[in-house]
KESEDO-449935 format. One record per residue (C-alpha): residue in three letters; x, y, z. Coordinates in Angstrom, 3 decimals. Example, Ala and Ser with C-alpha at 12.3 -4.5 7.8 and 13.67 -1.06 7.14 Angstrom:
pt r=Ala, X=12.300, Y=-4.500, Z=7.800
pt r=Ser, X=13.670, Y=-1.060, Z=7.140
This chain:
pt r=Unk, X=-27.241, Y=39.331, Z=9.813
pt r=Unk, X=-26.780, Y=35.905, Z=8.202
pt r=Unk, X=-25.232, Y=34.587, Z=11.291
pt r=Unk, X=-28.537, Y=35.710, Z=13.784
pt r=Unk, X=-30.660, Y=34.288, Z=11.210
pt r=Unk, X=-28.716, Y=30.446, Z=11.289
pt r=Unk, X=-29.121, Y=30.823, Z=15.297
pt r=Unk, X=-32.346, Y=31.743, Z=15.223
pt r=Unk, X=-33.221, Y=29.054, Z=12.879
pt r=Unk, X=-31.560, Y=26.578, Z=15.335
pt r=Unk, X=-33.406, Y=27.624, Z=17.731
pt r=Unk, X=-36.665, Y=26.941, Z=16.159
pt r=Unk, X=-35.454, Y=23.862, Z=15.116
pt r=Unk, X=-34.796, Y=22.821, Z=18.743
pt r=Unk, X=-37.938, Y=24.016, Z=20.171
pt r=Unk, X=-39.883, Y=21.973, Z=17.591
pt r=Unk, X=-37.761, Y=18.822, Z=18.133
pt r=Unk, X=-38.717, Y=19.252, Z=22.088
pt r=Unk, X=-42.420, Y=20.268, Z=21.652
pt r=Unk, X=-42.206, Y=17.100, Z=19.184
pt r=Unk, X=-40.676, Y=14.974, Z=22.019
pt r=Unk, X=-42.937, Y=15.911, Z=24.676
pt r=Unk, X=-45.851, Y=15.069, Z=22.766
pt r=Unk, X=-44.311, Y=11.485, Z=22.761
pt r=Unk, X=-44.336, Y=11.078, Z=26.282
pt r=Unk, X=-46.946, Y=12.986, Z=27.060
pt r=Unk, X=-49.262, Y=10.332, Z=28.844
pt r=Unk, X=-53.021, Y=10.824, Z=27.867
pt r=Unk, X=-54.369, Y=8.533, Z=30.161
pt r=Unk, X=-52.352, Y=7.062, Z=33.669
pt r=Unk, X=-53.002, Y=4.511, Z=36.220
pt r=Unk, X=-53.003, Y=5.579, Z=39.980
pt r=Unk, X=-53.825, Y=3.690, Z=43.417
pt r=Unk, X=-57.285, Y=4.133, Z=44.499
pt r=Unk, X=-58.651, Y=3.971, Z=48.753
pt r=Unk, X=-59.905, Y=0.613, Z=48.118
pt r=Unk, X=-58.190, Y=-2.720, Z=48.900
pt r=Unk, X=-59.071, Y=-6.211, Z=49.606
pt r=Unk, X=-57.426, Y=-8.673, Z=51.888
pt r=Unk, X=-57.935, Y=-12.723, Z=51.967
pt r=Unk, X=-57.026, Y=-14.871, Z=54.673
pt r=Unk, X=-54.768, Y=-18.001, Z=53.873
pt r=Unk, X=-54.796, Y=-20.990, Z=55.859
pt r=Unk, X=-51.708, Y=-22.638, Z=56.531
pt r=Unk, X=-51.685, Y=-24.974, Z=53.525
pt r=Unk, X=-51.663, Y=-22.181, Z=51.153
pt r=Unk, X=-49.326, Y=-19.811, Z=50.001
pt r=Unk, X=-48.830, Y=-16.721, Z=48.013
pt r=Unk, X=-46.571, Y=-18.199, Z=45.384
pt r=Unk, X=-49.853, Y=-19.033, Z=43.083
pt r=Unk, X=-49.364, Y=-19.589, Z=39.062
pt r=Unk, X=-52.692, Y=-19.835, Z=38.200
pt r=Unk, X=-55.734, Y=-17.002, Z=39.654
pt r=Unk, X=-58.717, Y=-15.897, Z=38.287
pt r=Unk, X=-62.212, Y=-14.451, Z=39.225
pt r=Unk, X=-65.590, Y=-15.938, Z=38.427
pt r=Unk, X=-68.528, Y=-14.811, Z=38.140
pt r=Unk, X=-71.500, Y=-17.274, Z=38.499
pt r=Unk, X=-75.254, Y=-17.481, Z=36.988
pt r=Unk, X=-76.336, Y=-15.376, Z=39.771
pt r=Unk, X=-74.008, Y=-12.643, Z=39.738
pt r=Unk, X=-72.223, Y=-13.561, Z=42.721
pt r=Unk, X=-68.424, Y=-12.621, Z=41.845
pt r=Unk, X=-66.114, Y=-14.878, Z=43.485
pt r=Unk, X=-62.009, Y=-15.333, Z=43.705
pt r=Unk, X=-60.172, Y=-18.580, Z=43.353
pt r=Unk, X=-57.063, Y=-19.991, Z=42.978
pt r=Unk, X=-55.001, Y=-23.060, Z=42.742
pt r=Unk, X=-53.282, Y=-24.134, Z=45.792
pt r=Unk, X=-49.707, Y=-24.284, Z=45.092
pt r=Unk, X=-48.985, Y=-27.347, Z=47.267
pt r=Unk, X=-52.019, Y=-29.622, Z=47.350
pt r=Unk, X=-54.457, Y=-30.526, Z=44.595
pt r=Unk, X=-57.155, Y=-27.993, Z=45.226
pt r=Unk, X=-59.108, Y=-24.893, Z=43.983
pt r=Unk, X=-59.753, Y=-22.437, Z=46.441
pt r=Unk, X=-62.779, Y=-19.922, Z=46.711
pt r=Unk, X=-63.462, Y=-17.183, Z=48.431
pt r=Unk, X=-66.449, Y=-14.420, Z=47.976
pt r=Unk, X=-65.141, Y=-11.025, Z=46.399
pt r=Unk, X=-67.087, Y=-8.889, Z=48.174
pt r=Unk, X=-66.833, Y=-10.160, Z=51.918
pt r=Unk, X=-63.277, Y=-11.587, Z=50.906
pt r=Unk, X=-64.316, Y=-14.757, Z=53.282
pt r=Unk, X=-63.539, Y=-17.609, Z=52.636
pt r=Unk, X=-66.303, Y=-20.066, Z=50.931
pt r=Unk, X=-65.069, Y=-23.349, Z=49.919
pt r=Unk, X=-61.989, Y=-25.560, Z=48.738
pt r=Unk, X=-62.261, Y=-27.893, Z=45.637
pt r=Unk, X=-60.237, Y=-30.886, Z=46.217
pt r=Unk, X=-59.136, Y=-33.201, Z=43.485
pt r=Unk, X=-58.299, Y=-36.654, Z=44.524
pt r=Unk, X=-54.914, Y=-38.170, Z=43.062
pt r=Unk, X=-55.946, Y=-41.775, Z=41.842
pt r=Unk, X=-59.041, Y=-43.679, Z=41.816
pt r=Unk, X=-61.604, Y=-43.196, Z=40.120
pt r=Unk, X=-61.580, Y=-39.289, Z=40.183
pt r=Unk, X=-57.766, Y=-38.910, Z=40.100
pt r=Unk, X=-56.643, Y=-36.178, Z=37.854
pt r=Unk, X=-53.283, Y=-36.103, Z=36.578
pt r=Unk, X=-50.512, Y=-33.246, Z=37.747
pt r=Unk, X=-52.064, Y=-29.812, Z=36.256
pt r=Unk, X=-51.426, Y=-26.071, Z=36.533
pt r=Unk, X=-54.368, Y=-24.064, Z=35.981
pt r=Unk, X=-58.066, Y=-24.442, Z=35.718
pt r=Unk, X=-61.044, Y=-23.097, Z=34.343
pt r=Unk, X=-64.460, Y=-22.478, Z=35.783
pt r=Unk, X=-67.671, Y=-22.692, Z=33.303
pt r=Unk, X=-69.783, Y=-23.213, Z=36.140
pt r=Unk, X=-69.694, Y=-25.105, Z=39.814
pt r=Unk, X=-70.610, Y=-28.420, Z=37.871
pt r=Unk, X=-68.079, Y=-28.144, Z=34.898
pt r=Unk, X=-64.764, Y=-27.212, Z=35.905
pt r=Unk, X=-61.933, Y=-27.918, Z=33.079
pt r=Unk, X=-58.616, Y=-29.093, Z=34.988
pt r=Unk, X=-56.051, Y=-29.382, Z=32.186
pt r=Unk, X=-53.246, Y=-32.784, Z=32.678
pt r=Unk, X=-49.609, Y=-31.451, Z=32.407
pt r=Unk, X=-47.942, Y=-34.674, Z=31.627
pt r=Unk, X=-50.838, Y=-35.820, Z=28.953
pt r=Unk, X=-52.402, Y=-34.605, Z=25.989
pt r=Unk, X=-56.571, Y=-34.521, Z=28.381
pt r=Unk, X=-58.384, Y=-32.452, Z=29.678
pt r=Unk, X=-60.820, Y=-33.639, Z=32.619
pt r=Unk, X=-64.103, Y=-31.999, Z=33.400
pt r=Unk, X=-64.886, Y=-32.406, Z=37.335
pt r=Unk, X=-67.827, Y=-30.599, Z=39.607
pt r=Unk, X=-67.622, Y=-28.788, Z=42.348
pt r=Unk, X=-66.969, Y=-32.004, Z=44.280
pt r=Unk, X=-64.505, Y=-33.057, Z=42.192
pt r=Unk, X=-66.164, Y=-35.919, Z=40.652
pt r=Unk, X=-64.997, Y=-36.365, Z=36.950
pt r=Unk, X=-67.953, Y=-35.786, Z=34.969
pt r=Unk, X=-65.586, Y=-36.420, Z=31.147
pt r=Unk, X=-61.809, Y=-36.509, Z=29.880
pt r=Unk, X=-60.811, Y=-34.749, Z=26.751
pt r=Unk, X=-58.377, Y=-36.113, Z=24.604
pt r=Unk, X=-56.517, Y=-34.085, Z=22.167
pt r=Unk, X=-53.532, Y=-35.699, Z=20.926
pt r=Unk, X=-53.316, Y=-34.536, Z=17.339
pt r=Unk, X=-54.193, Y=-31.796, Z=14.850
pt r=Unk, X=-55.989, Y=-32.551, Z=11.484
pt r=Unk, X=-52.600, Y=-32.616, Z=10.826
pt r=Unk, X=-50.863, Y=-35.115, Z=12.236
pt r=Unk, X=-49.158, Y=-33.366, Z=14.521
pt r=Unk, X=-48.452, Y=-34.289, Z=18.004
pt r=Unk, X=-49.640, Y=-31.850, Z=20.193
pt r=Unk, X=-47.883, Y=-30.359, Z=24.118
pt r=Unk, X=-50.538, Y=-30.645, Z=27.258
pt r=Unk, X=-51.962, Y=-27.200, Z=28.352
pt r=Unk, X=-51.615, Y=-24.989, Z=31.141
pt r=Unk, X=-53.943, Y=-22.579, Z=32.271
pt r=Unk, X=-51.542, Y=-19.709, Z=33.691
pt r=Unk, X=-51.523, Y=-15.931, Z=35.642
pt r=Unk, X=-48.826, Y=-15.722, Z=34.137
pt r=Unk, X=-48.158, Y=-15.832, Z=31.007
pt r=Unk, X=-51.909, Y=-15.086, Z=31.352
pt r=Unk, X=-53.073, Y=-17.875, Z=29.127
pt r=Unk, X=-56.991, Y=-18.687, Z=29.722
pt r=Unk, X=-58.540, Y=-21.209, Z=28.823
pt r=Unk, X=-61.222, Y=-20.111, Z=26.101
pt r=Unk, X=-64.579, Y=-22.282, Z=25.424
pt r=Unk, X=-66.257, Y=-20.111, Z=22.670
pt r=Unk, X=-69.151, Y=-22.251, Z=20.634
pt r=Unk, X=-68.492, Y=-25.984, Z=21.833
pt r=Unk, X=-64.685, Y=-24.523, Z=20.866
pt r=Unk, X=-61.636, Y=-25.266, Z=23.347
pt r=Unk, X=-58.969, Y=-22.747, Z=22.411
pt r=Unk, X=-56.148, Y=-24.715, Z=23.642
pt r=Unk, X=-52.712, Y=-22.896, Z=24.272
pt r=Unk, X=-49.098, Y=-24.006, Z=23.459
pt r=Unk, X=-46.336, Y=-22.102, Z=25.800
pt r=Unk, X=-43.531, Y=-22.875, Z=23.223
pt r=Unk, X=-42.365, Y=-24.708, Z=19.646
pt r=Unk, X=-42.906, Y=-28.031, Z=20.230
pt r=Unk, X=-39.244, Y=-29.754, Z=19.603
pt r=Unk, X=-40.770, Y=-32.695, Z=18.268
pt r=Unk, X=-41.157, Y=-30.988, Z=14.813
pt r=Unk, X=-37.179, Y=-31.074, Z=14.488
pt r=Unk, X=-35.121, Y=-28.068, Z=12.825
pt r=Unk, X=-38.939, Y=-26.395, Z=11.923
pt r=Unk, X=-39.979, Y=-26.622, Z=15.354
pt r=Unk, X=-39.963, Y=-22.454, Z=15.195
pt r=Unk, X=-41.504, Y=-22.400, Z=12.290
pt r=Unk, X=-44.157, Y=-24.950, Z=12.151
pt r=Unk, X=-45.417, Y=-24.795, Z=15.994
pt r=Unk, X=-49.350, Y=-23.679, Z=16.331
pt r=Unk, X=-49.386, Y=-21.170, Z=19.220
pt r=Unk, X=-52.932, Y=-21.963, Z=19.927
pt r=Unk, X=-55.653, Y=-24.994, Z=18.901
pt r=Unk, X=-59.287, Y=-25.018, Z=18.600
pt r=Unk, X=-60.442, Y=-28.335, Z=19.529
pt r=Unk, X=-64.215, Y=-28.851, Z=18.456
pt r=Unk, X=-65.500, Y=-30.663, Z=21.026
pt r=Unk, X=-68.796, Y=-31.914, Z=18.476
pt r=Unk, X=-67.014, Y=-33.370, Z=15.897
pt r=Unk, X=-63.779, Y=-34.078, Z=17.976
pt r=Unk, X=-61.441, Y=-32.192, Z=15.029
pt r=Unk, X=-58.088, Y=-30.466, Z=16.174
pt r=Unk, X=-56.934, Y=-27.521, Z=14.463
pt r=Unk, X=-54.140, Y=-25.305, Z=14.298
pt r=Unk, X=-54.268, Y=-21.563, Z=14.148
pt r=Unk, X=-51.963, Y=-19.981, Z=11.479
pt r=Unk, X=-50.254, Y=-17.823, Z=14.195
pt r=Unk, X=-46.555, Y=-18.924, Z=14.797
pt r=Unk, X=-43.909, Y=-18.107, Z=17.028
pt r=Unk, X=-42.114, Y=-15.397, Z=16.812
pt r=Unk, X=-38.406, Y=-15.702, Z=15.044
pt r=Unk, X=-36.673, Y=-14.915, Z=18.668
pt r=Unk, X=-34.097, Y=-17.987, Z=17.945
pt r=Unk, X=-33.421, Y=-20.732, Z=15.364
pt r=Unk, X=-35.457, Y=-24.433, Z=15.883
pt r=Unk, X=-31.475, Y=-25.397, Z=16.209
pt r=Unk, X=-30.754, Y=-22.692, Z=19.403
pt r=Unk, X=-34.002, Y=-24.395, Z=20.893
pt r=Unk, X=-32.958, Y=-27.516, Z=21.618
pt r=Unk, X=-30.379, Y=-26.540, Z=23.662
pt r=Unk, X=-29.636, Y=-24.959, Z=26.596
pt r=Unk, X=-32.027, Y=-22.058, Z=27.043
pt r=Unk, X=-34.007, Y=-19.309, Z=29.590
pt r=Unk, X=-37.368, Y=-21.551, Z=29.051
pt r=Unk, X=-38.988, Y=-18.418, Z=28.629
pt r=Unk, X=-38.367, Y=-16.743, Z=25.258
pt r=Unk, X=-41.378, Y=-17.983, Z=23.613
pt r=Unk, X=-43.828, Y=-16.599, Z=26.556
pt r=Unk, X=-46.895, Y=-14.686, Z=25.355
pt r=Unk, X=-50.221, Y=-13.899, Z=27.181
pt r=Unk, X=-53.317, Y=-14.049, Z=24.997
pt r=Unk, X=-56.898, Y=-12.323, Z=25.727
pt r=Unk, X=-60.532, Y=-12.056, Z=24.231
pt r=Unk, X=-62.071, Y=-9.113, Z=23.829
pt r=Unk, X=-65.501, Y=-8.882, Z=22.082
pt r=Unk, X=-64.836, Y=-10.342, Z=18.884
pt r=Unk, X=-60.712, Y=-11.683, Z=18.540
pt r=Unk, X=-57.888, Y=-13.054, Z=20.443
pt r=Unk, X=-54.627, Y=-10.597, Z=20.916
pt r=Unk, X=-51.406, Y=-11.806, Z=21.192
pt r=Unk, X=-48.526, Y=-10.543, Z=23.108
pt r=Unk, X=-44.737, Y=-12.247, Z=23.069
pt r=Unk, X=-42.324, Y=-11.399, Z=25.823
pt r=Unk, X=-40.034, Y=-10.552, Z=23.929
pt r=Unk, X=-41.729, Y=-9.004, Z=20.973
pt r=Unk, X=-42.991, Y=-5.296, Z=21.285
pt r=Unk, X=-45.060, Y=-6.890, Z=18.320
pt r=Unk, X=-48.915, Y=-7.298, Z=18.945
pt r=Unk, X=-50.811, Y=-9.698, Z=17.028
pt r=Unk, X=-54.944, Y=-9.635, Z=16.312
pt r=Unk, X=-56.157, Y=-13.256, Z=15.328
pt r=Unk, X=-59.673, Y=-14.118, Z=14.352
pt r=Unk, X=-61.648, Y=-16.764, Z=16.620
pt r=Unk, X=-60.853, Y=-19.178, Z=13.282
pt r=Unk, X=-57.320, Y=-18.163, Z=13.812
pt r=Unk, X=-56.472, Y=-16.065, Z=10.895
pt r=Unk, X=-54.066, Y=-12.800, Z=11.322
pt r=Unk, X=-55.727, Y=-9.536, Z=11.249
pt r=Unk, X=-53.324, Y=-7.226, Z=12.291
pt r=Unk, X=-50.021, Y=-6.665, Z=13.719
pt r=Unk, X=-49.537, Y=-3.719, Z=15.734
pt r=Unk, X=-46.172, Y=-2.261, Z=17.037
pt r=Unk, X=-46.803, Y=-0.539, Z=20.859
pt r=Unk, X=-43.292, Y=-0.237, Z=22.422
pt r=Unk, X=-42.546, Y=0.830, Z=25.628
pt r=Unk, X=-40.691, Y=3.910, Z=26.575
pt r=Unk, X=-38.894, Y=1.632, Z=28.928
pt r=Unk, X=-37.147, Y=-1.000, Z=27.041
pt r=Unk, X=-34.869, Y=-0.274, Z=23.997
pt r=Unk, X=-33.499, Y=-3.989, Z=22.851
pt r=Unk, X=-34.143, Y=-7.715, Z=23.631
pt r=Unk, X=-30.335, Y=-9.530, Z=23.373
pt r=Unk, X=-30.307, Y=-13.329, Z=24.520
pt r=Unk, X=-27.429, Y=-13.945, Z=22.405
pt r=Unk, X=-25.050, Y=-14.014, Z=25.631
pt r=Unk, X=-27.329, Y=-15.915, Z=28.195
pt r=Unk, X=-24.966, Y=-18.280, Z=29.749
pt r=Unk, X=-27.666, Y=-20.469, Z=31.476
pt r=Unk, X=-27.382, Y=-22.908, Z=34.110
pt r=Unk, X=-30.268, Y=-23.487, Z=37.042
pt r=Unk, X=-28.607, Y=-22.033, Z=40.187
pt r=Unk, X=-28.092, Y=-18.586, Z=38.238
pt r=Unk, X=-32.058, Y=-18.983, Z=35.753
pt r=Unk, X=-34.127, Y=-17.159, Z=38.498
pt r=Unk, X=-31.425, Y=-14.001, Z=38.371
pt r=Unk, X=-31.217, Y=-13.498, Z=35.214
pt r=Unk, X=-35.107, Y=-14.131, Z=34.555
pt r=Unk, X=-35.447, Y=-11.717, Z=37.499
pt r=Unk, X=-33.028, Y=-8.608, Z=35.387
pt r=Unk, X=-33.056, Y=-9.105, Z=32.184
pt r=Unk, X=-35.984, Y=-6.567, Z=29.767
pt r=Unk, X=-38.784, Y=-7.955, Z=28.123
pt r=Unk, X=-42.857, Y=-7.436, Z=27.739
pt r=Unk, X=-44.953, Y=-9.042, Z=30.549
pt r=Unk, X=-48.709, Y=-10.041, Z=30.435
pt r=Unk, X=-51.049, Y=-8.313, Z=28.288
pt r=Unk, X=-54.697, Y=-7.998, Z=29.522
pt r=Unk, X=-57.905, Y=-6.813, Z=28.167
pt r=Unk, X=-60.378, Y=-4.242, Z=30.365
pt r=Unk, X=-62.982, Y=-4.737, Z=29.190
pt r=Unk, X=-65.543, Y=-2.076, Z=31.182
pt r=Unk, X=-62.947, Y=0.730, Z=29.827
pt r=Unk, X=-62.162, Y=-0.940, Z=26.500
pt r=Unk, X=-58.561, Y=-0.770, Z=26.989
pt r=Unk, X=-55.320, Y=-2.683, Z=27.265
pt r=Unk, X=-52.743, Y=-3.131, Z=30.078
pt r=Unk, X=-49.395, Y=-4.223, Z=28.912
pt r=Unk, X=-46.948, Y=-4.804, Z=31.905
pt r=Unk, X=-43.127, Y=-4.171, Z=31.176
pt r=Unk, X=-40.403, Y=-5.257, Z=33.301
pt r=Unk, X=-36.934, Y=-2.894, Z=32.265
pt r=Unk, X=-33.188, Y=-3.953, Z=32.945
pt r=Unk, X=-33.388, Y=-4.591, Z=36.512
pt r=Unk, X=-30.452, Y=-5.343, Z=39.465
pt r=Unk, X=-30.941, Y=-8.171, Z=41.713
pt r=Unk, X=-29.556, Y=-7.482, Z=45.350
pt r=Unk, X=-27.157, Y=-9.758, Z=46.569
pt r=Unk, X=-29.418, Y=-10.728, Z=49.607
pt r=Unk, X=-32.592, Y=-11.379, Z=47.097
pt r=Unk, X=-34.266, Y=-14.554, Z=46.749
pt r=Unk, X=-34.505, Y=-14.171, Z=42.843
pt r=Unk, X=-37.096, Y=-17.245, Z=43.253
pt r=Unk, X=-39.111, Y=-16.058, Z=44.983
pt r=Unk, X=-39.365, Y=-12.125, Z=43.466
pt r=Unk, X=-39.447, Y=-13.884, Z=39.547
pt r=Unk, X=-42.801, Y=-15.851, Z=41.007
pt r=Unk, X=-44.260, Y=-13.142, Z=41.917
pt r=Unk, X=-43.633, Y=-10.732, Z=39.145
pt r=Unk, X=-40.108, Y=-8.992, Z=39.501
pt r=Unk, X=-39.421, Y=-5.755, Z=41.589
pt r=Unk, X=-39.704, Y=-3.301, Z=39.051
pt r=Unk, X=-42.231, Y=-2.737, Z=36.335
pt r=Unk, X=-44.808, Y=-0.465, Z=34.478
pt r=Unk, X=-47.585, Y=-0.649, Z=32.685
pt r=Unk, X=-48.698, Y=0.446, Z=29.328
pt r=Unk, X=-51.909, Y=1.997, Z=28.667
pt r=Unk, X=-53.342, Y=1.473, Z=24.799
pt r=Unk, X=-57.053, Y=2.057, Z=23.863
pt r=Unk, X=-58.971, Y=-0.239, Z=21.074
pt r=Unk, X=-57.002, Y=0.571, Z=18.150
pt r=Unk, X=-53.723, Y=-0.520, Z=20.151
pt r=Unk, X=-52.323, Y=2.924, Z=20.247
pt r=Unk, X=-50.245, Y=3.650, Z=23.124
pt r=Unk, X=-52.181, Y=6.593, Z=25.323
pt r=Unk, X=-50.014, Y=6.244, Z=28.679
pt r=Unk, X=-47.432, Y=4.083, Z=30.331
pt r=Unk, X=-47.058, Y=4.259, Z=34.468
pt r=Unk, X=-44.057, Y=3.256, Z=35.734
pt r=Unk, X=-44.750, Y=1.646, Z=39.377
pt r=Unk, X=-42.587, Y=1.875, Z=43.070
pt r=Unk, X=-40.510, Y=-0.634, Z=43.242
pt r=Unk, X=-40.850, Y=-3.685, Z=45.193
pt r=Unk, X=-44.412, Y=-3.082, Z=46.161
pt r=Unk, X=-46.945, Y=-5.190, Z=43.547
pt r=Unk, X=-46.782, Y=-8.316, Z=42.836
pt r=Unk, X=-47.208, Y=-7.750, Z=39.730
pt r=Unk, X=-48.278, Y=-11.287, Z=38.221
pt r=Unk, X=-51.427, Y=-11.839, Z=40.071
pt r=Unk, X=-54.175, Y=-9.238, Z=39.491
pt r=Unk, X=-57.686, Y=-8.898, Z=38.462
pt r=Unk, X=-60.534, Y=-6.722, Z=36.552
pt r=Unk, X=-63.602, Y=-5.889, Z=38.100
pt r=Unk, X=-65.825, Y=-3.090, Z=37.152
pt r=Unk, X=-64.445, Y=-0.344, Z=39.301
pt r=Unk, X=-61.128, Y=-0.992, Z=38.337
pt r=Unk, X=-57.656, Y=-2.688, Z=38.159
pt r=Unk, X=-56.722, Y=-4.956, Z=41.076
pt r=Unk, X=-53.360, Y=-5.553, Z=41.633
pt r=Unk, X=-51.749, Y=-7.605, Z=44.350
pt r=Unk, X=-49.418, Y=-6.108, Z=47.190
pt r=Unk, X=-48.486, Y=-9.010, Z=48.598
pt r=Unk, X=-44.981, Y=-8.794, Z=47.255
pt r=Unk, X=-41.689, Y=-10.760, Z=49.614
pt r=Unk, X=-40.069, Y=-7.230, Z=49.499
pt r=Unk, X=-43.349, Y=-4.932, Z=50.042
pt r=Unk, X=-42.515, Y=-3.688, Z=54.081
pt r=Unk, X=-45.863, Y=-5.041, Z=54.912
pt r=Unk, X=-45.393, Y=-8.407, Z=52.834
pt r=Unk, X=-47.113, Y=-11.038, Z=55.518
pt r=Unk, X=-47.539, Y=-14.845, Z=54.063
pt r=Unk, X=-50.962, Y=-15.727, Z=55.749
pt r=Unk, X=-53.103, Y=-12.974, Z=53.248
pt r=Unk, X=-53.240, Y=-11.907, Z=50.004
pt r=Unk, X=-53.922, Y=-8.295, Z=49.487
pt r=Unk, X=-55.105, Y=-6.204, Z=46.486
pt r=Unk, X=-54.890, Y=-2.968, Z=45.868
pt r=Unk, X=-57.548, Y=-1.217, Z=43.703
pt r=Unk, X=-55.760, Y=0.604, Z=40.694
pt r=Unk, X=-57.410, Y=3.764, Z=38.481
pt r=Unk, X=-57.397, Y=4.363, Z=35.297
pt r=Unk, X=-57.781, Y=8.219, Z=35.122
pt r=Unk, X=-57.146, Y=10.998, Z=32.334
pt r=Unk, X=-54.038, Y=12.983, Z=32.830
pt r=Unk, X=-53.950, Y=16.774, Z=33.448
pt r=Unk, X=-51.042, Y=17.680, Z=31.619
């Protein structure tokens, strides 16, 4: 009698411990391709390694996509609904107008388009011509210290933000000028005031992922990524390699951190990275971590993307896959509070999973991936992506 009782206690034990489980993984929400796609012709002088894409919307409504040609100084636009082609924004070199090297951009309107400088601390305003219309400085905080030149990025996804005569001005990593508290000390964002011409630091640091010492040395470049988004009222924070998520005020105070881990990646461990440039774009292209994290903002929820442990072939170009956003990934579903209410694991090598974008009837993501069967280098293609509720 005592020995059916002990098995049949097990066995209650066990079913709760599975029920338990399953409710874990159970996915309340998931995210599955819709009919609709969108396709946009490149000319030759384009390509579909782009680092910086983002819609706009302008006064009128019109909704437009552009990006930043990857080998000539230019902004291209093209209309979202016919997905024609409408105009290229050229930048000249020198002169008068000559901008500085940049990566990334950001539209306000057609007549003030921010075009950050990645080898100085400026920011120059141009129109649609390209005629420089001001340059912003921002060389150091309140202070004193010296500050890294922005850029505007689809990934990390790192916007630039103009809230309130406000620049919210990113900073990829530590800065290494600060020494053995470069870690420590680095600002992940500023808020320049573009009134009274005051920089600022936010109070948000970088995550402990290695010493200010391990910095300074030989390294992946990328350990200190994070993507950062607006929604109606603060900025959220997402590291790479942090399943951490951090809420900041718009004055750049911490609200909250918020743990949403993904069912797909256990442990971060750089420890053993042996590092040299022929092998970066392999390992960058296998190793886990936490990809871009962006705000929807018609369904008031997050998309985290996650990129698990993942196997180069020996006849990849690693290069080319880690530019456009790996082979494998998934993305993580969490609602306002940050509470993690699905995760979707994609098919490999079809998404190019670093350039997307948001419109009102859903998730676009781009197919136009270099191992995707119908990859072709003259388009860019999009692939309309649902957010539904589950039925199990």
């Amino acid at each position: 009698m005592h020995k059916i009782s002990c098995v049949f206690f097990l066995t209650l034990v066990s079913l709760f411990l599975l029920v338990s489980c399953g409710s874990v993984e159970r996915d309340t929400y998931v995210l599955q391709p819709g009919n609709d796609s969108l396709v946009f012709l490149l000319n030759p002088q384009t390509s579909v390694f782009i680092k910086a894409l983002f819609p706009y919307t302008d006064e009128k409504g019109n909704e437009f996509l552009t990006f930043q040609n990857d080998v000539e100084p230019q902004i291209l636009v093209y209309d979202m609904n016919t997905q024609q082609y409408v105009k290229t924004i050229t930048l000249d070199k020198e002169g008068a107008d000559g901008v500085d090297v940049f990566c990334g951009y950001y539209i306000q309107s057609w007549d003030e388009i921010y075009i950050p400088c990645m080898m100085r601390n400026e920011i120059d305003v141009v129109d649609s011509e390209g005629k420089i219309r001001r340059r912003i400085q921002y060389s150091k905080t309140v202070e004193g210290k010296q500050t890294l030149p922005v850029m505007v990025l689809s990934c990390p996804y790192t916007p630039l933000y103009i809230i309130n005569e406000k620049i919210y001005i990113n900073q990829q990593c530590p800065n290494r000028r600060l020494g053995n508290r470069a870690v420590e000390d680095s600002p992940v964002t500023l808020v320049l005031d573009t009134i009274s011409g005051e920089l600022n630091e936010f109070s948000l640091r970088f995550p402990p992922i290695m010493t200010s010492e391990r910095i300074q040395g030989n390294t992946l470049g990328s350990e200190f990524d994070y993507s950062q988004v607006l929604n109606d009222t603060n900025f959220v924070y997402s590291f790479f390699f942090d399943e951490k998520i951090k809420v900041v005020s718009l004055s750049g105070d911490i609200l909250r951190t918020v743990s949403a881990k993904s069912r797909y990646l256990d442990r971060f461990d750089l420890s053993n990275q042996n590092v040299d440039l022929a092998s970066l774009p392999k390992i960058l292209c296998q190793i886990p971590f936490y990809g871009n994290l962006i705000y929807d903002k018609y369904r008031d929820v997050y998309y985290r993307f996650v990129y698990p442990e993942t196997e180069v072939q020996p006849n990849d170009n690693a290069m080319d896959i880690w530019q456009l956003g790996r082979s494998k990934f998934s993305i993580m579903i969490l609602n306002k509070e940050f509470e993690v209410v699905g995760e979707t694991l994609f098919p490999e090598n079809t998404y190019a999973s670093n350039h997307f974008f948001i419109r009102e009837d859903g998730l676009y993501l781009s197919t136009s991936f270099v191992k995707n069967p119908n990859f072709s280098d003259d388009k860019l293609c999009f692939r309309r992506i649902e957010l539904v509720k589950s039925n199990d």
